[in-house]
Wavefront OBJ file of the C-alpha trace (Angstrom):
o trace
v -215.605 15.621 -187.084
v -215.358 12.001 -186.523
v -217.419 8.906 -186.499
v -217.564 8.086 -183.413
v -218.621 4.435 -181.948
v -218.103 4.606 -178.220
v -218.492 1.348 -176.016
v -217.895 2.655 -172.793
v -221.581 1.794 -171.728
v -220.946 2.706 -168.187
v -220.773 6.747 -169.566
v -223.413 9.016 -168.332
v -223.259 10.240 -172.137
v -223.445 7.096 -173.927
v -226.449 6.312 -175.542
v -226.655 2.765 -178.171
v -222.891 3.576 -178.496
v -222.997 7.130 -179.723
v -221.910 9.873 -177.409
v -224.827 12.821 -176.286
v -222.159 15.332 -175.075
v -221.505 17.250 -178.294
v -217.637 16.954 -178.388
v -215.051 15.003 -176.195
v -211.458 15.575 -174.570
v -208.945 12.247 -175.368
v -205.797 12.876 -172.807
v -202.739 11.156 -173.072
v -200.476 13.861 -173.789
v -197.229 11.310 -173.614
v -198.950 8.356 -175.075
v -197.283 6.234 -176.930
v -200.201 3.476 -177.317
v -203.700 3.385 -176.687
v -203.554 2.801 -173.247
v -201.810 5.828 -171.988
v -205.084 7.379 -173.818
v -208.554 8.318 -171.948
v -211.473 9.769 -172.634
v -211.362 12.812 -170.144
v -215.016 13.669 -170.917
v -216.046 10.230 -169.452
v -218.718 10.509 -166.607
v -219.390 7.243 -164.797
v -223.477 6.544 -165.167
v -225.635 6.124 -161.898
v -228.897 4.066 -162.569
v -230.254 3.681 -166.250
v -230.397 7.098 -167.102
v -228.153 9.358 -169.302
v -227.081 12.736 -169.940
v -227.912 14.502 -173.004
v -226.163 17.831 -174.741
v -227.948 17.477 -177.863
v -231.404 16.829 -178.966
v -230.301 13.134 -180.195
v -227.622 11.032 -180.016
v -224.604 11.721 -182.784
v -222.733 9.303 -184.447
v -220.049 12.309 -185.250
v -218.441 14.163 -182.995
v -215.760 16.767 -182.197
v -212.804 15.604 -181.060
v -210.370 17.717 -178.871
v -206.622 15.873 -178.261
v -203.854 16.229 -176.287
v -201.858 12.988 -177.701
v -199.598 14.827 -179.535
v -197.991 12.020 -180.503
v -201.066 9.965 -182.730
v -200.834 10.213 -186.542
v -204.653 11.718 -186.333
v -203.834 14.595 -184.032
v -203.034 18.101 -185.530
v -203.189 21.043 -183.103
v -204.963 18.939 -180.512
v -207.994 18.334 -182.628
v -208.525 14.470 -184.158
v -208.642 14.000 -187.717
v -209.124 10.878 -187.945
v -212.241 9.054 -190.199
v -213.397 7.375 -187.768
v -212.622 6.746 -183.977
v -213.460 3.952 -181.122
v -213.348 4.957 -177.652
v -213.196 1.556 -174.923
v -213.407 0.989 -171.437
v -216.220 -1.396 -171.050
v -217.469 -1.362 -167.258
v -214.998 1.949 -166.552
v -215.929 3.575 -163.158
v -213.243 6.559 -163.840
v -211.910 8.296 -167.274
v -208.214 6.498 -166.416
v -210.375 3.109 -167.375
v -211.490 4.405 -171.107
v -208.879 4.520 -173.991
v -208.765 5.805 -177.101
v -208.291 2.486 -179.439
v -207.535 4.742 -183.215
v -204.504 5.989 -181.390
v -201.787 5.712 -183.512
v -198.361 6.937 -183.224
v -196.230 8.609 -185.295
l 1 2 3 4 5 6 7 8 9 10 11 12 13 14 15 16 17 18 19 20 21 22 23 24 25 26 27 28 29 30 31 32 33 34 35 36 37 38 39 40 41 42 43 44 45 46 47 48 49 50 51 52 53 54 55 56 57 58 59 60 61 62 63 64 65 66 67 68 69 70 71 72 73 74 75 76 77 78 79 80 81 82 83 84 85 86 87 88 89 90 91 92 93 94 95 96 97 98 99 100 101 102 103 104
C-alpha cells in the first residue's frame, strides 16, 4: 500500500486530496513517462458531492498497474512509498497521470 496524495479535485472520489475508493487502476501499459499514465479509476465529479467506498478518507491505498515499464511496478501492483496522482480540472481519466512513474 501506498501513500497516496491525489490532486485531481475534479474526482468523484477525491476528498482533501485522499482518494475514498479503496484501491485504484494506473493504465499506461506502454508508458514510457508520466504522461502516457492515467488514473483509470478516475470519475469526473458533478456538483460538490463525492463518492465514498470507505467509512473515511485514506491516505494509503492499493495500487493496481499496468505500466509495466515503472521501476515501482511488480506484477501490476505499485510498490512504490509513496505516489501522486495529477490532472487538476480533468473531465476524463486520459487527463490524470500518474507523476511517481518512473521507468526502468
Amino acid at each position: 500500500m501506498a501513500q497516496l496524495d491525489c490532486i485531481v479535485d475534479s474526482c468523484v472520489y477525491n476528498k482533501s486530496e485522499c482518494c475514498c475508493k479503496g484501491d485504484i487502476m494506473v493504465g499506461g501499459k506502454h508508458a514510457h513517462h508520466e504522461d502516457d499514465t492515467c488514473c483509470e479509476s478516475f470519475s469526473e465529479k458533478r456538483g460538490d458531492s463525492y463518492t465514498s467506498a470507505l467509512e473515511h478518507p485514506c491516505k494509503t491505498i492499493s495500487i493496481d498497474c499496468e505500466a509495466s515499464k515503472c521501476v515501482y511496478n511488480s506484477n501490476y501492483k505499485c510498490f512504490a512509498q509513496h505516489v501522486d496522482i495529477k490532472g487538476c480540472g480533468a473531465s476524463d481519466c486520459r487527463e490524470t497521470a500518474c507523476a511517481t512513474f518512473k521507468e526502468r
